[in-house]
N, C-alpha and C positions, 0 to 999 in steps of 0.2 A: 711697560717699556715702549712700545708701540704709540701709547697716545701722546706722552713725554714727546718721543721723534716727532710725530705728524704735528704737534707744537710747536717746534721750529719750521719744519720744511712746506709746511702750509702755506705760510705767510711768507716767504720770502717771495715768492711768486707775486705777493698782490705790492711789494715796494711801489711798481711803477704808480698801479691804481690809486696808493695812497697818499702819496706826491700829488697827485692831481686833483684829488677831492676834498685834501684842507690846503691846498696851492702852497705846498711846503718845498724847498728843493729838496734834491735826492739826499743829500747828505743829513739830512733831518728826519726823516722818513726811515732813515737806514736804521735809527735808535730804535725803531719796533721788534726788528731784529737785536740789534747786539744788549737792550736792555732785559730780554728774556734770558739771554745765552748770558751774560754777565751775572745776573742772579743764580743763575744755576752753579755757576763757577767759583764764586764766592761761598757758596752755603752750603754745598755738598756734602762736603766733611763733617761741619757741622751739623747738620741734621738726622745725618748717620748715626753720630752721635749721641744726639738726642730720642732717637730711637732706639739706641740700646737703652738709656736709663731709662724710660715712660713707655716703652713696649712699641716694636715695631709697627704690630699690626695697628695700635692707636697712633701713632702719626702719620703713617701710610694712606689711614682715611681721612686726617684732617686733613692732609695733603690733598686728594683727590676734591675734599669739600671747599678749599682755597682757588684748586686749579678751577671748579665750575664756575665759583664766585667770580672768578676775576675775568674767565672767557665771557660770561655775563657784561662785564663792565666793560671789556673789548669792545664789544659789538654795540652797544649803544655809546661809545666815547663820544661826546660831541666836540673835540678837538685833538689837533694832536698830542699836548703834551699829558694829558689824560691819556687817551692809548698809550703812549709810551709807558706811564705809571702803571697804570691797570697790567701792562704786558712784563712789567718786575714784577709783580705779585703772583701772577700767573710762573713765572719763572722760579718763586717761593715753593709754590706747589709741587710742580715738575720737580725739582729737588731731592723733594723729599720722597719719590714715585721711582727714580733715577735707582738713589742711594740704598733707598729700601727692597728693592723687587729683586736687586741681588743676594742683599744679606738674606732673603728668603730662600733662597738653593739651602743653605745650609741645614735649615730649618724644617724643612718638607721634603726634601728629593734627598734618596737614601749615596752614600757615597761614591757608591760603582756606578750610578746613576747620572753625576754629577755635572762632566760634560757633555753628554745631552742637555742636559738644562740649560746648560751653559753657550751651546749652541741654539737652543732655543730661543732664549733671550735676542741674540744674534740676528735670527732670522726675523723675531717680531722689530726690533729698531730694523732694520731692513726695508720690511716694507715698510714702519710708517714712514723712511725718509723717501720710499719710493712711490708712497702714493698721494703725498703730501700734494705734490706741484700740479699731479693732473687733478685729485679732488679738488682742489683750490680754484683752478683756472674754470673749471665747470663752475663750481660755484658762484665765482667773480660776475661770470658770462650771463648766467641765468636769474641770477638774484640779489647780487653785488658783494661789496667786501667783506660787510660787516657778517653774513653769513658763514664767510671761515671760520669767526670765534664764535657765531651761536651755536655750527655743529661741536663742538668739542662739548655740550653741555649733554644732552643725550648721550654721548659715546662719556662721557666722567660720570653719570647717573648708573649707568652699565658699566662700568669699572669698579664703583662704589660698592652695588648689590655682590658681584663678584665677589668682590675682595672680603666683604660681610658675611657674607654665607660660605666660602671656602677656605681663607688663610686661618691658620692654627689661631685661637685666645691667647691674649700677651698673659703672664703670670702678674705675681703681684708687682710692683715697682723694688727693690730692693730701700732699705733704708740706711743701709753704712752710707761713711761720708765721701768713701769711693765713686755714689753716682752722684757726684755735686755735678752742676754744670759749669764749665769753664767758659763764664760769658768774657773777660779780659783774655784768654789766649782768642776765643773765638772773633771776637772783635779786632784781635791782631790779624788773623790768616783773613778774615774778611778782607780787609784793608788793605792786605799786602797782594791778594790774589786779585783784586779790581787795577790794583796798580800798576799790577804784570800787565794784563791784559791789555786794560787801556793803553801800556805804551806798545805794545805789539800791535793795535788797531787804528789807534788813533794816527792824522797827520798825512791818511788819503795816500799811503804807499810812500811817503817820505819819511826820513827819522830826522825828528828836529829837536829842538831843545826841552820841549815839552814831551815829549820821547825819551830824552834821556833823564830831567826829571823825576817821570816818573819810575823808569828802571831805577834809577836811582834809591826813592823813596821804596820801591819793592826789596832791595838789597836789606835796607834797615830794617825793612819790619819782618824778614826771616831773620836777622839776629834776636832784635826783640823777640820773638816766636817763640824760638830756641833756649831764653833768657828763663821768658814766662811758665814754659812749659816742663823746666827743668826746677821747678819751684815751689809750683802749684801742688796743693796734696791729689787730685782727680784731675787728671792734663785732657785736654780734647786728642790730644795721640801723644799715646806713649811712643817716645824715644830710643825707647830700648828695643821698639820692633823692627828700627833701621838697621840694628846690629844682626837682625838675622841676614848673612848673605843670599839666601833665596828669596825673602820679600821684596829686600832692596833692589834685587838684578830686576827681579819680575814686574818690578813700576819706575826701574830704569829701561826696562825694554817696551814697556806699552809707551813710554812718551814717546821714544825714539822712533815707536815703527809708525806711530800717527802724525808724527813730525814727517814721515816719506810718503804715507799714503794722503796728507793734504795736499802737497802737491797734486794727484791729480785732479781736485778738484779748481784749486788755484789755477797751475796753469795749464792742466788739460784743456779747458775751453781756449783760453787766448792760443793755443797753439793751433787748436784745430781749426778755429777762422783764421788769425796769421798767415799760418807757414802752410795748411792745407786749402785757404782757401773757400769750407764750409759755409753752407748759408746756417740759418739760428735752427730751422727745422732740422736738418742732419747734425747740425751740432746735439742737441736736448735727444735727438734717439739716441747716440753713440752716449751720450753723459747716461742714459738708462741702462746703458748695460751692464756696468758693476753692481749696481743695485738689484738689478734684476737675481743676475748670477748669485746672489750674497741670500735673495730671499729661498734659493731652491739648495744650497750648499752648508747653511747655517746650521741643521740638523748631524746632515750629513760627518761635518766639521768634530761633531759634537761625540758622535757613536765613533769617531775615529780614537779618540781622545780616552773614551772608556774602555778601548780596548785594546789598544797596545801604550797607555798610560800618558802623562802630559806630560813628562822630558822628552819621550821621541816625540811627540807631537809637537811640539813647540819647536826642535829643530826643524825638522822635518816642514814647519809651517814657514821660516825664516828662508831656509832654502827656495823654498819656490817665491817665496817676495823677495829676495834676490833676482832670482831668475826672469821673472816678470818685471822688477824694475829696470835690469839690463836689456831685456828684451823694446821696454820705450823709450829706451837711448836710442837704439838699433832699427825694431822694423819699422817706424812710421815712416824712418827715410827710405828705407828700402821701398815700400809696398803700400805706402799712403796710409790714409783711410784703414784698410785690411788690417794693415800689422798693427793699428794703434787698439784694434779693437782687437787682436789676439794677444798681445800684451796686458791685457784688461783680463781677458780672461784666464792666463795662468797667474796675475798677481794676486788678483782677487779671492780666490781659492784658499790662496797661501796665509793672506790676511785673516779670513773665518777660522780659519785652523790654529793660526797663532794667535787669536783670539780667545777660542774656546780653550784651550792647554793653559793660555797663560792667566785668563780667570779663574781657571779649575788647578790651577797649580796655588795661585798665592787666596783663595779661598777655603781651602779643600779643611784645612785645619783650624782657622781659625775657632778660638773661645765664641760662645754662646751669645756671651756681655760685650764681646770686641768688632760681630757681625757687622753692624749699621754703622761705624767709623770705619773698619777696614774697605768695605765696597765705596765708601766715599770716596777713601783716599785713592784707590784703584780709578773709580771715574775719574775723577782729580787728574792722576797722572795723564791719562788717555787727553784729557781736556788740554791740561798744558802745551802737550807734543802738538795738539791740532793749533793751537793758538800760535807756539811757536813757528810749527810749520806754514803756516799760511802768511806771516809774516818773513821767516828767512828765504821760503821755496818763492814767494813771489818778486823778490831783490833780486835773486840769482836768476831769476827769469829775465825780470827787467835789465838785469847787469849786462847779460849775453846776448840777448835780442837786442841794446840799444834803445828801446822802449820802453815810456813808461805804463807800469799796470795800471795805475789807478784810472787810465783812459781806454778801459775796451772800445772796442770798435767789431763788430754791429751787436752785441752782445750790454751793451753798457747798462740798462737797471738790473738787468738779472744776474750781472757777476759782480758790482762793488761791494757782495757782504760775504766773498769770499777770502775776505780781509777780516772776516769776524770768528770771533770764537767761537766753536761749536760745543756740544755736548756728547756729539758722536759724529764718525766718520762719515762722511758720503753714502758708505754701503758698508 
């Protein structure tokens, strides 16, 4: 989970560097970023999937042996449209590293156990989105770009032996015709999931025709989806798991809360140089402090969750992300600076905790065989919510302020790929 995050937040730090050393503009350069996050986003589900039928812990490691390959081919790309390619493959991996390292709770960590784990997980995506930007910017400085992607080879070599020496042996493959692989639904949700996204990212903070498009073409192919999958003898997601109302709510409420909590990465930054004022240095400490918060809380989050259960925790987590979100309505005007970072720190809290309840609530039971799709489709969800939110929270920004987003000011390489899809929160 860790190396997954520091895969994204690594790189986005070196956009500017990378614009300048194949003379690409920003908006070209930005595809290093959204080509990893868009692989991930696409394939999720299915890979999960494919983990349940050919055994977790065997694609978990071809994964990790993908993500070294392709960090490999990162760091020696002699142009850009190669990085970019190398950086979808590399986003293959990641994938499969995402969707599987949760369906492993089920599998190793005993029930009462559960959210702990589940805050764990938490706190390692955590830091690595929080130590992505300074390991990065050292690197840049000392040894140049292409050393962001040579380190992830080392630390995926060290991930590999881990995962070889400690996750449970996969059993045999099953042979009923139940583990077929559904490559035509799979190629549906692909297809339709790239074409979400891309209209939420694409068009630089405008929604144009190619916008709608491809929302368009997204509509059609969750009918097709739904067609295929209602058809198929081994579906890549069974259907019938939407009829439980507690799954359903529970990947209705992760898009939602990650639809609120992009916002602040969207337009926390433009507001804090805007409307406060901030130079880029107090802006990147105050952007450190959710993340920070999230790496010492994620635990904690976690043993709250095992021990008075994940329905009061997950209320219990929703209330204070309330509270926190009304609070950065409120005190930045009030108290500047001060209240925006005390607002960070009661929402943040709230967020870990509705995190850990609401993975350990729609996990806690899943089948054996249904592990590796169901964590898919849970990232999935969370992935949507941030997609959608970075495109709706940054319109309403733009609507209210008068300004457009897609023009930071003095912040401009390091916030235009917060229009992109993530894999995971901020913090």
């Amino acid at each position: 989970m860790l190396l997954s995050s520091l895969g994204t937040s690594i790189t986005n730090v070196a956009l500017p560097t990378l614009a300048e050393a194949f003379t690409a503009p920003f908006q070209e350069a930005q595809w290093v970023v959204l080509s990893y996050l868009l692989a991930i986003t696409t394939l999720i589900v299915s890979v999960g999937r494919l983990g349940d039928i050919i055994g977790p812990r065997r694609l978990l490691l071809a994964g990790l042996v993908l993500f070294g390959a392709a960090s490999t081919l990162c760091g020696g790309a002699p142009s850009l449209p190669l990085l970019i390619a190398a950086r979808a493959m590399q986003g293959f991996g990641a994938a499969a590293m995402m969707a599987l390292t949760m369906a492993f709770v089920g599998a190793t960590v005993p029930k009462e156990r559960t959210g702990s784990a589940m805050g764990l997980l938490g706190t390692m995506s955590a830091i690595g989105t929080a130590l992505g930007p300074s390991l990065g910017g050292v690197l840049i400085a000392w040894i140049g770009w292409r050393a962001i992607f040579f380190v992830n080879v080392p630390l995926g070599l060290l991930t590999f032996v881990l995962a070889y020496r400690f996750l449970p042996v996969d059993g045999t493959p099953r042979k009923t015709g139940r583990t077929h692989f559904d490559a035509p639904g799979t190629l549906l949700l692909a297809g339709t999931l790239a074409a979400y996204a891309l209209a939420m990212t694409a068009g630089r903070g405008h929604f144009g025709p190619s916008n709608a498009a491809l929302l368009i073409a997204a509509f059609v192919g969750i009918g097709l989806f739904v067609q295929v999958e209602s058809r198929v003898a081994s579906p890549l997601i069974r259907l019938a798991a939407f009829r439980d109302p507690e799954f359903s709510a529970g990947l209705a409420m992760n898009a939602l809360v990650s639809t609120v909590m992009m916002a602040t990465l969207v337009v926390g930054p433009f507001y804090l140089s805007r409307a406060l004022g901030l130079d880029e240095a107090l802006i990147g400490l105050i952007m450190s402090v959710g993340p920070i918060i999230s790496v010492f809380c994620g635990v904690l989050a976690g043993g709250i969750v095992d021990r008075f259960g994940s329905s009061a925790s997950l209320i219990a987590g929703l209330i204070e992300m309330a509270a926190g979100a009304f609070a950065l309505s409120v005190l930045p005007t009030m108290f500047g600076m001060m209240g925006y970072v005390a607002a960070i720190v009661v929402l943040t809290p709230g967020y870990q905790l509705f995190q850990s309840a609401n993975n350990t609530a729609v996990m806690m039971d899943v089948p054996s065989d249904q592990r590796g799709v169901m964590s898919g489709i849970l990232s999935l969800s969370r992935n949507l919510g941030l997609i959608t939110g970075a495109s709706a929270m940054g319109a309403i920004f733009a609507f209210a302020s008068g300004r457009a987003i897609s023009q930071p000011r003095p912040l401009q390489p390091s916030l235009r790929e917060c229009g992109s899809p993530s894999p995971s929160p901020p913090f």
